[in-house]
DODO-76074 format. One record per residue (C-alpha): x, y, z; residue number from 1. Coordinates in nm, 4 decimals. Last residue first. Example, Ala and Ser with C-alpha at 12.3 -4.5 7.8 and 13.67 -1.06 7.14 Angstrom:
residues 2
+----------+----------+----------+-----+
:       px :       py :       pz : num :
+----------+----------+----------+-----+
:   1.3670 :  -0.1060 :   0.7140 :   2 :
:   1.2300 :  -0.4500 :   0.7800 :   1 :
+----------+----------+----------+-----+
end
This chain:
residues 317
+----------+----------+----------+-----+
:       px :       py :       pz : num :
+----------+----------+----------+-----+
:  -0.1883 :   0.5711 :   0.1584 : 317 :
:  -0.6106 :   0.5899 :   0.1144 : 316 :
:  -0.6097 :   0.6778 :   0.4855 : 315 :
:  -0.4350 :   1.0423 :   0.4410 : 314 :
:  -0.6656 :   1.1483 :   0.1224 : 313 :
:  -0.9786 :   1.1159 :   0.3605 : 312 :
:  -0.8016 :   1.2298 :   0.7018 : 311 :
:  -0.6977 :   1.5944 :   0.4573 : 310 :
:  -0.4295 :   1.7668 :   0.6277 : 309 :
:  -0.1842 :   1.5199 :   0.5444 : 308 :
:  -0.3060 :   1.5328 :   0.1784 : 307 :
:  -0.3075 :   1.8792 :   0.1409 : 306 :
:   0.0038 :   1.9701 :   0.2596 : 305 :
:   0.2008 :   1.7027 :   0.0313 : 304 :
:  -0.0095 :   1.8095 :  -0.2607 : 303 :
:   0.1096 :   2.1955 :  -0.1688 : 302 :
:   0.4190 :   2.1008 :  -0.1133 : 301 :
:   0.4717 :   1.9267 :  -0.4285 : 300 :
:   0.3207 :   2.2328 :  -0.6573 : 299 :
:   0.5573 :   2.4957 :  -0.4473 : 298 :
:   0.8494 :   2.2214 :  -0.5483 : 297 :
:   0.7392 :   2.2681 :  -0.8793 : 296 :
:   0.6921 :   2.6347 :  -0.8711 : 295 :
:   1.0506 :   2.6890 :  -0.7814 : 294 :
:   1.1968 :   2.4776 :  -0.9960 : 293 :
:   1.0289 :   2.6555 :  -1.2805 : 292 :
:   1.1072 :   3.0163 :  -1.1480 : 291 :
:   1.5158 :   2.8459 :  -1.1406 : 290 :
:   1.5214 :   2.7210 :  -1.4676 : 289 :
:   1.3649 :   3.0561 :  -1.6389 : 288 :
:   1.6234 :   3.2469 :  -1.4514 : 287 :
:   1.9233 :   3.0292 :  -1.5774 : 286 :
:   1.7573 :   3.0320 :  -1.9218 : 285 :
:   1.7443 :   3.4084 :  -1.8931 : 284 :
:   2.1112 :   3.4411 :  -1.7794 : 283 :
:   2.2348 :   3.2217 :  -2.0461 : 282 :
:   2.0302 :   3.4168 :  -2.3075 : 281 :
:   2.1879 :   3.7574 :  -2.2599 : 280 :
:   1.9839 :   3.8909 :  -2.5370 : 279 :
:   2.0625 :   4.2655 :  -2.3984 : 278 :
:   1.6739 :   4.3180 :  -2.3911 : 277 :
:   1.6207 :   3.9445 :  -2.2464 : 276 :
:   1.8476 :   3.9922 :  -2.0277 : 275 :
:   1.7054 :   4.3412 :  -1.8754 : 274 :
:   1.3472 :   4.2092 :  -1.8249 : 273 :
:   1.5427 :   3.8747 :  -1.6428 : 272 :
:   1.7231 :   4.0720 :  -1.4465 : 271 :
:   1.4031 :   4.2337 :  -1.3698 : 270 :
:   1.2203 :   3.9676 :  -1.2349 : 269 :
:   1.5646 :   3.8416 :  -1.0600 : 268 :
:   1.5046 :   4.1099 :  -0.8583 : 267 :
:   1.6343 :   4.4996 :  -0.8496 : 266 :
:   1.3030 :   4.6585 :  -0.8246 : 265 :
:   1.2455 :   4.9280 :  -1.1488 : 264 :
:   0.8589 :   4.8943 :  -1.0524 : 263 :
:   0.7267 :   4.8556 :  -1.3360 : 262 :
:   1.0200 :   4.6054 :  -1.4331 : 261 :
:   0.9319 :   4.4187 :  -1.0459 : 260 :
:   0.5877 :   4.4434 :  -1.1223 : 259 :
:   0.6184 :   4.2847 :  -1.4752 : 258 :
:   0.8717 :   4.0046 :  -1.3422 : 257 :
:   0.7264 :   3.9273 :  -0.9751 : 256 :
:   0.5221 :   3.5953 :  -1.1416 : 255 :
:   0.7430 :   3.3357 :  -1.0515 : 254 :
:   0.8117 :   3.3782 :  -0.6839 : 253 :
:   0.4605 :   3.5356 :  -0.6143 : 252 :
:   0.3015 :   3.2357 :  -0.8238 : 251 :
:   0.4546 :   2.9610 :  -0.6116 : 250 :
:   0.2494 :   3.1598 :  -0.3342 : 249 :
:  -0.0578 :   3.1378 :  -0.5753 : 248 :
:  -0.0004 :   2.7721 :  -0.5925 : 247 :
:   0.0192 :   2.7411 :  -0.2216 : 246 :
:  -0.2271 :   2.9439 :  -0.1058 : 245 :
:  -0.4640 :   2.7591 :  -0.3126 : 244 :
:  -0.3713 :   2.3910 :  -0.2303 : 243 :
:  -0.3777 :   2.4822 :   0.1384 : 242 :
:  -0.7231 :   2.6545 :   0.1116 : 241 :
:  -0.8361 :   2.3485 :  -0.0991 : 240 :
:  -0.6835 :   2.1016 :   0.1540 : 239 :
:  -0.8101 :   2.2688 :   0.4936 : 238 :
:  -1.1803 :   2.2636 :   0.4132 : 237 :
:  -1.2472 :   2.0468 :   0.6738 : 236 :
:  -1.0608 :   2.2460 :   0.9076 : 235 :
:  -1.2487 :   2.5564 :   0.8253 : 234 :
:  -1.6219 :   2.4001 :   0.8688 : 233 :
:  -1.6261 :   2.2531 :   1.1780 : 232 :
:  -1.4328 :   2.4500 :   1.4269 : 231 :
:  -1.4176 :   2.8126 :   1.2943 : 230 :
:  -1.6969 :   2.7681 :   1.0722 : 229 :
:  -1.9641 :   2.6405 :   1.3422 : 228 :
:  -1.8224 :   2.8676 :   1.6268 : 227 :
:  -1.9100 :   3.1282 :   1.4105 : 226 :
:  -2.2489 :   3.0433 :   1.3102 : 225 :
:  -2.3391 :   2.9969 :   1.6759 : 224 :
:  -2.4064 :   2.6087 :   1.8058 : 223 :
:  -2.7412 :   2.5792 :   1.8757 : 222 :
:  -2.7356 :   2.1769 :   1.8369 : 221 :
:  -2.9743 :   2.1782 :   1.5153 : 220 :
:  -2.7121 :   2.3898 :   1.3537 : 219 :
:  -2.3965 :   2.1084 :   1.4685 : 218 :
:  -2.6438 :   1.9003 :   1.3371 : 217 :
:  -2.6506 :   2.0386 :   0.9825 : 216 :
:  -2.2949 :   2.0913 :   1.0003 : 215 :
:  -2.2566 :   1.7105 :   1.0069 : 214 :
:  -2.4975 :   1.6953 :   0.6906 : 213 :
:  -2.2853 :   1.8810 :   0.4649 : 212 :
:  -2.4226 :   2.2279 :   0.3294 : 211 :
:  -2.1911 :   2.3910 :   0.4894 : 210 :
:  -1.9027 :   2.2480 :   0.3388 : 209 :
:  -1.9661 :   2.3749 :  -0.0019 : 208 :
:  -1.9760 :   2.7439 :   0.1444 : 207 :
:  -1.6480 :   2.6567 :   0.3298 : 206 :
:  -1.4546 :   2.5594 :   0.0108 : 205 :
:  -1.6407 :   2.8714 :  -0.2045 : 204 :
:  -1.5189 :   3.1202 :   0.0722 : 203 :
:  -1.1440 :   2.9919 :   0.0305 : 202 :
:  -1.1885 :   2.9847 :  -0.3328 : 201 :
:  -1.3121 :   3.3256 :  -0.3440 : 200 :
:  -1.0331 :   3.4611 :  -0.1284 : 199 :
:  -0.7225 :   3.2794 :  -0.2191 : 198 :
:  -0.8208 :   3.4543 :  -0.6070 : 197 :
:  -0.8977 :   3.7650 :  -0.4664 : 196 :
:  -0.5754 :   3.7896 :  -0.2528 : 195 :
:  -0.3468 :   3.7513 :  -0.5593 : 194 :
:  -0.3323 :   3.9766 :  -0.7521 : 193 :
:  -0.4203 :   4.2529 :  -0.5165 : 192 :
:  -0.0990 :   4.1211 :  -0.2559 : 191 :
:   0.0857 :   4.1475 :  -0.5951 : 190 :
:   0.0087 :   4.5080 :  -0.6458 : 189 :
:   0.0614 :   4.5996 :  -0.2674 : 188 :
:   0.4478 :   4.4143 :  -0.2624 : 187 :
:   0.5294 :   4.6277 :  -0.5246 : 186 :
:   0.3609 :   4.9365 :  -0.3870 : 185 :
:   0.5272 :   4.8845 :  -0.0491 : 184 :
:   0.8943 :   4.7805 :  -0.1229 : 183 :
:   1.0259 :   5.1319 :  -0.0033 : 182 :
:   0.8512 :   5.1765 :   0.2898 : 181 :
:   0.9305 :   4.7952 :   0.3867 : 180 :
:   1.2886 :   4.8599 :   0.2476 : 179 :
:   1.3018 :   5.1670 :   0.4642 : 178 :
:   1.2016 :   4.9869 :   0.7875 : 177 :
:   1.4253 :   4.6705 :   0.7560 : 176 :
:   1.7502 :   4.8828 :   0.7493 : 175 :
:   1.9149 :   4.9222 :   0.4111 : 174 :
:   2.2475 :   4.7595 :   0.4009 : 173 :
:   2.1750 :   4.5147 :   0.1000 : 172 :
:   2.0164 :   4.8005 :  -0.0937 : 171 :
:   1.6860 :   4.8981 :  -0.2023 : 170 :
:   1.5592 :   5.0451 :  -0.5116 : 169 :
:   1.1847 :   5.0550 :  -0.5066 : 168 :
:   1.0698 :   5.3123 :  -0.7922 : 167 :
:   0.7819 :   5.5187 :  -0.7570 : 166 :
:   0.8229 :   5.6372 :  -0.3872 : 165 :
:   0.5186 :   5.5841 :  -0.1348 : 164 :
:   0.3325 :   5.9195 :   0.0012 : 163 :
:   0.4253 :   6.1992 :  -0.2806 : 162 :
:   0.1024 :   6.2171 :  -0.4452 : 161 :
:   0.2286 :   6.0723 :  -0.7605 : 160 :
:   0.3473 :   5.7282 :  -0.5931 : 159 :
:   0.0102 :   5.7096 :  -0.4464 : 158 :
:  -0.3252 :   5.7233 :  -0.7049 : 157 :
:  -0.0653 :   5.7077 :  -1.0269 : 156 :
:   0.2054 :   5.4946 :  -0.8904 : 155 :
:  -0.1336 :   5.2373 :  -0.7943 : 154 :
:  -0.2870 :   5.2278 :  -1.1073 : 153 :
:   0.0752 :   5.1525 :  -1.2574 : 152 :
:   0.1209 :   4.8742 :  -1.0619 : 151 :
:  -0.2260 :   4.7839 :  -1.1142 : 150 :
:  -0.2110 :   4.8333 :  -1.4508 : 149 :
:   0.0877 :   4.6124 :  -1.4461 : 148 :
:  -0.0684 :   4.3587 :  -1.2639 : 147 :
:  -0.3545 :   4.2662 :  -1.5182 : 146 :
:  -0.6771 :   4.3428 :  -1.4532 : 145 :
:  -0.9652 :   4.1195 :  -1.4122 : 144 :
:  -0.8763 :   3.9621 :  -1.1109 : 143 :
:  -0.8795 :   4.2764 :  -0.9317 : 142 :
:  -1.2192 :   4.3308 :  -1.0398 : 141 :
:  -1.3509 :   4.0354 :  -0.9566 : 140 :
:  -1.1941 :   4.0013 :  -0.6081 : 139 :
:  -1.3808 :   4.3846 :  -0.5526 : 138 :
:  -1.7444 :   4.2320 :  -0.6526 : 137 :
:  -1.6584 :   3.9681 :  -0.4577 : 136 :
:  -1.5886 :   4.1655 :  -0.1090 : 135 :
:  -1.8976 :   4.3627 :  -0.1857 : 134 :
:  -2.1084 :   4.1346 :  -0.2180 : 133 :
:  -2.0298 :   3.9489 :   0.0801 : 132 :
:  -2.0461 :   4.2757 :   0.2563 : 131 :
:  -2.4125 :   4.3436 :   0.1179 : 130 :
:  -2.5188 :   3.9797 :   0.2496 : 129 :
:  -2.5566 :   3.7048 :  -0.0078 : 128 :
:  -2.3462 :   3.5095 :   0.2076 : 127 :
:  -2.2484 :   3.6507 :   0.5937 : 126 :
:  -2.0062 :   3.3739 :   0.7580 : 125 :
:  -1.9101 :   3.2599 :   0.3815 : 124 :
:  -1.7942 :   3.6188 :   0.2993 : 123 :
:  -1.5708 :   3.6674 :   0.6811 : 122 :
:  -1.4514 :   3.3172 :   0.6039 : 121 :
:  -1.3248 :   3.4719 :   0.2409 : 120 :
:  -1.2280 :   3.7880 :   0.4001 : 119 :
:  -0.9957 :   3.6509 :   0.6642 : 118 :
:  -0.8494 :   3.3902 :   0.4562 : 117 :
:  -0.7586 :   3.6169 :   0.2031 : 116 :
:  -0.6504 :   3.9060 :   0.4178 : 115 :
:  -0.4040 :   3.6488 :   0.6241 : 114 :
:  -0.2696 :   3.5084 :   0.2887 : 113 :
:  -0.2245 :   3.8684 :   0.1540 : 112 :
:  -0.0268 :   4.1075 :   0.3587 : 111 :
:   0.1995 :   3.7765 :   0.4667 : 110 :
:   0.2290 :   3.6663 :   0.1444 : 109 :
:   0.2989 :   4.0021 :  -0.0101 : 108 :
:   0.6469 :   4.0702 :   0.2212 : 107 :
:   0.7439 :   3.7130 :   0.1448 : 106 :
:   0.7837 :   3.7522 :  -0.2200 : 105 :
:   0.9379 :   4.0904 :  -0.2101 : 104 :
:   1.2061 :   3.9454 :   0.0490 : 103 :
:   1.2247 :   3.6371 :  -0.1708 : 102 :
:   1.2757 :   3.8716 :  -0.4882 : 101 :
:   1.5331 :   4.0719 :  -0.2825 : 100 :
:   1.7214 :   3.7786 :  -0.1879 :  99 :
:   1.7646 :   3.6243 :  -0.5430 :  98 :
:   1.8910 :   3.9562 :  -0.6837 :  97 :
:   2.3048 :   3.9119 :  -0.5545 :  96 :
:   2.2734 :   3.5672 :  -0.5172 :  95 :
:   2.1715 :   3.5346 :  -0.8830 :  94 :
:   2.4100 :   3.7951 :  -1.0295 :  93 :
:   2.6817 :   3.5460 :  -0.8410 :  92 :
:   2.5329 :   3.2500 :  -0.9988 :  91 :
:   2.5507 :   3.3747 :  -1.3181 :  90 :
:   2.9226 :   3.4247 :  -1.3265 :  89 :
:   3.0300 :   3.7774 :  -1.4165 :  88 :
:   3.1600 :   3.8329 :  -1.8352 :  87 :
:   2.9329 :   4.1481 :  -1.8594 :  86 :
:   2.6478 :   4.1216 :  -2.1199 :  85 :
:   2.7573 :   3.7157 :  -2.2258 :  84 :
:   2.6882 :   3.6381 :  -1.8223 :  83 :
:   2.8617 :   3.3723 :  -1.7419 :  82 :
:   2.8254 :   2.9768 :  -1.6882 :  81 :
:   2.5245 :   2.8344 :  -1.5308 :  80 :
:   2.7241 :   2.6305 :  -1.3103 :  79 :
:   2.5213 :   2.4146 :  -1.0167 :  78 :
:   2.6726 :   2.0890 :  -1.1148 :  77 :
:   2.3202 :   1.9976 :  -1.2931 :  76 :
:   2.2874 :   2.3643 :  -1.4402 :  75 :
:   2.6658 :   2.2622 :  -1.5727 :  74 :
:   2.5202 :   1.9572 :  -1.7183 :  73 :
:   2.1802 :   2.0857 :  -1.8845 :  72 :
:   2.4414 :   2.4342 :  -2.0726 :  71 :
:   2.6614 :   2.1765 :  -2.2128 :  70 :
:   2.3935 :   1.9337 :  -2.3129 :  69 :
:   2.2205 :   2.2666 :  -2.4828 :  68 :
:   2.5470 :   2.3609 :  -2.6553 :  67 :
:   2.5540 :   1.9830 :  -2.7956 :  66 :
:   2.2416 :   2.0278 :  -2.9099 :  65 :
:   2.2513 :   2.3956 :  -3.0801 :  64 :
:   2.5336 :   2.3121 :  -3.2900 :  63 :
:   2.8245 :   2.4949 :  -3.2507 :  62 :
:   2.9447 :   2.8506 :  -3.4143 :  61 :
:   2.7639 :   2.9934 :  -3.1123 :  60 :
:   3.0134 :   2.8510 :  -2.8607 :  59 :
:   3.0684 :   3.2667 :  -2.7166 :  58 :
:   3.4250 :   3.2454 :  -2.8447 :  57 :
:   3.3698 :   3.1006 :  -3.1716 :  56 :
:   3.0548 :   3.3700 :  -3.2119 :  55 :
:   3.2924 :   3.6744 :  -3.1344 :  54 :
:   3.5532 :   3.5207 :  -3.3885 :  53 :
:   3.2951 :   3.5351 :  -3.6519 :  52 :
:   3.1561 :   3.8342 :  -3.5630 :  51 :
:   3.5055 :   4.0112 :  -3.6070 :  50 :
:   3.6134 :   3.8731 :  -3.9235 :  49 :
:   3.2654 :   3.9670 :  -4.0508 :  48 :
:   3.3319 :   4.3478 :  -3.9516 :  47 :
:   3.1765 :   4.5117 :  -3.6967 :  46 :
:   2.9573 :   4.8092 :  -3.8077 :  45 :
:   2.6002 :   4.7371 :  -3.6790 :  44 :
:   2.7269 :   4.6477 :  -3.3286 :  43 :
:   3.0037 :   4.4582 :  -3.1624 :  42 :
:   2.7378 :   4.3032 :  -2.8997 :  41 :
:   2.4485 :   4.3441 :  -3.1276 :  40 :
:   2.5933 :   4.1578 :  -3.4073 :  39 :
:   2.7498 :   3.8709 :  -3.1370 :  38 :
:   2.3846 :   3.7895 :  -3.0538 :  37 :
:   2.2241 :   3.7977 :  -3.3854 :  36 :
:   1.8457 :   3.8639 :  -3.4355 :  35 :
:   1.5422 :   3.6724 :  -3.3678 :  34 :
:   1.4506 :   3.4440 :  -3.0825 :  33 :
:   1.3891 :   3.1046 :  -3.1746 :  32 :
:   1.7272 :   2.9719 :  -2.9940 :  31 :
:   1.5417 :   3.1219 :  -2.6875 :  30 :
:   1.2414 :   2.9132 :  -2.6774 :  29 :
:   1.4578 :   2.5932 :  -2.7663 :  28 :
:   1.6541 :   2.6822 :  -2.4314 :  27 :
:   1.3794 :   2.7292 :  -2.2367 :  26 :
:   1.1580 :   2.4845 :  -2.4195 :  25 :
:   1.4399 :   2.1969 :  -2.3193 :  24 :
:   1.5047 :   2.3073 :  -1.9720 :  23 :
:   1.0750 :   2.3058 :  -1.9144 :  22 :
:   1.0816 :   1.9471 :  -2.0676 :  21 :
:   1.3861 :   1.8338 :  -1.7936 :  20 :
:   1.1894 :   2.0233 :  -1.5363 :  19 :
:   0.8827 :   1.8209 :  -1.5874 :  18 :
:   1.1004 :   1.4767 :  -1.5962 :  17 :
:   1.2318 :   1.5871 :  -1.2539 :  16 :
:   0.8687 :   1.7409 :  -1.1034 :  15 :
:   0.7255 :   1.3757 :  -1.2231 :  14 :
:   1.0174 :   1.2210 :  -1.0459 :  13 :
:   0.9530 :   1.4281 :  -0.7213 :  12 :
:   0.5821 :   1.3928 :  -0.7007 :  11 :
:   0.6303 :   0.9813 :  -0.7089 :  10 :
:   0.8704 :   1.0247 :  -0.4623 :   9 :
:   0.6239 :   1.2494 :  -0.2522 :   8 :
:   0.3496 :   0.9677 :  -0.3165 :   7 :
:   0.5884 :   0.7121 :  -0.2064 :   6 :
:   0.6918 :   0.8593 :   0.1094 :   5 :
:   0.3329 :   0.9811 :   0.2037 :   4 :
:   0.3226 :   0.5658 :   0.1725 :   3 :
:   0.1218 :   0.3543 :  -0.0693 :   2 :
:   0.0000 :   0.0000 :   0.0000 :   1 :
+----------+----------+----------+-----+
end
């Protein structure tokens, strides 16, 4: 009979084979993109000679498989080579950014999995009532737009009024306070993105649980409406919430590039933004690589979570 053990091996191999797919569209994706690397390095004017030697240093003048099996086995080793726009090694421009993207990350998740969970219990306490209303009626519209009009929206309404600065530039020896001040319409944006999604499906979980039959009798025992969420209701519905939060926290890692651009936040969002415009592929596949490890092991978590909080899913292993 299954184990947890199995299931998360099982999670892991699938999460392997997907990365290994992901590694080759990455790379494939970027082969595709038009233009020539060593002609915009050397510029319009540099003579053939020139390019030619350019492209024999940078491994261009090789075939794109065997410069993809290069580029899978130093990822393996932990080596994504170096940076074609300024000769550093990857991994050094990815320590450097990686912490401010976590910071960012973290900041929004704990603005918005509290709010979420708050307003979408607070929605299923009171449905159909004007605050229920209310509450959707705002998730919908956040949902609707994309985050950078809402990272623009919000420059306009607060940036512009002199309250919160436009542009988050922080630094490593920046006290905790000013990078809070300073991170507060990035982090804002996301938490909108976000928190109406965690919302509506955590007041959808606990409106399908109510109509169960055990909360039926905890009705017919007098218990308040409160009490009947809070202990009945919400733990039962621990595996969507879980499942939710998680995916949309795998989305605050991988989905910070538009606000951090907007927001001219040095991240690995826009490291990528400025890669991609210097065609410094190595550094975008490196990036690419790392947001899809990152949601993947989000992804396992998340079934991992689910089913241990879940008795149901628990007994079946």
């Amino acid at each position: 009979m299954p184990t947890i053990y199995t299931m998360i091996g099982q999670r892991l191999l699938f999460g392997v084979v997907a990365l290994f797919v992901i590694s080759v569209c990455v790379f494939g994706a970027t082969e595709l993109l038009p233009g020539d690397l060593a002609q915009s390095m050397l510029g319009q004017y540099a003579t053939e000679e020139a390019l030619t030697a350019l492209r024999a240093e940078l491994g261009l003048d090789q075939p794109a498989i065997l410069r993809y099996w290069r580029w899978l086995t130093g990822a393996l080793q932990g080596d994504f080579g170096v940076s074609m726009a300024n000769g550093r090694p990857i991994t050094d421009l990815i320590a450097l950014r990686l912490p401010n993207t976590l910071f960012l990350a973290l900041y929004a998740a704990f603005i918005a999995v509290p709010l979420a969970l708050l307003l979408g219990v607070t929605s299923a306490l009171y449905r159909n009532s004007v605050f229920d209303r209310a509450a959707n009626s705002a998730a919908l519209t956040a949902i609707s737009f994309p985050e950078f009009f809402i990272a623009y929206a919000l420059i306009y309404l607060l940036a512009q009024t002199g309250y919160f600065p436009s542009m988050a530039r922080v630094e490593p020896s920046m006290e905790l306070g000013e990078k809070l001040y300073r991170t507060f319409l990035p982090a804002i944006a996301l938490t909108l993105v976000i928190t109406a999604h965690m919302m509506r499906m955590t007041r959808a979980a606990i409106i399908n649980l109510l109509a169960s039959p055990y909360i039926e009798m905890a009705r017919l025992k007098g218990l308040s409406p409160t009490r009947i969420i809070v202990k009945h209701a919400l733990p039962n519905a621990l595996a969507p919430i879980i499942t939710v939060v998680a995916l949309n926290l795998a989305y605050l890692i991988t989905g910070v590039v538009v606000v951090e651009a907007v927001f001219v936040y040095p991240g690995l969002g826009q490291l990528m933004v400025d890669s991609v415009s210097k065609r410094d592929f190595p550094v975008v596949q490196a990036i690419a690589l790392l947001f899809a490890a990152a949601y993947i092991l989000l992804n396992l978590c998340a079934d991992v979570l689910s089913t241990l909080s879940n008795p149901r899913l628990r007994h079946r292993l």
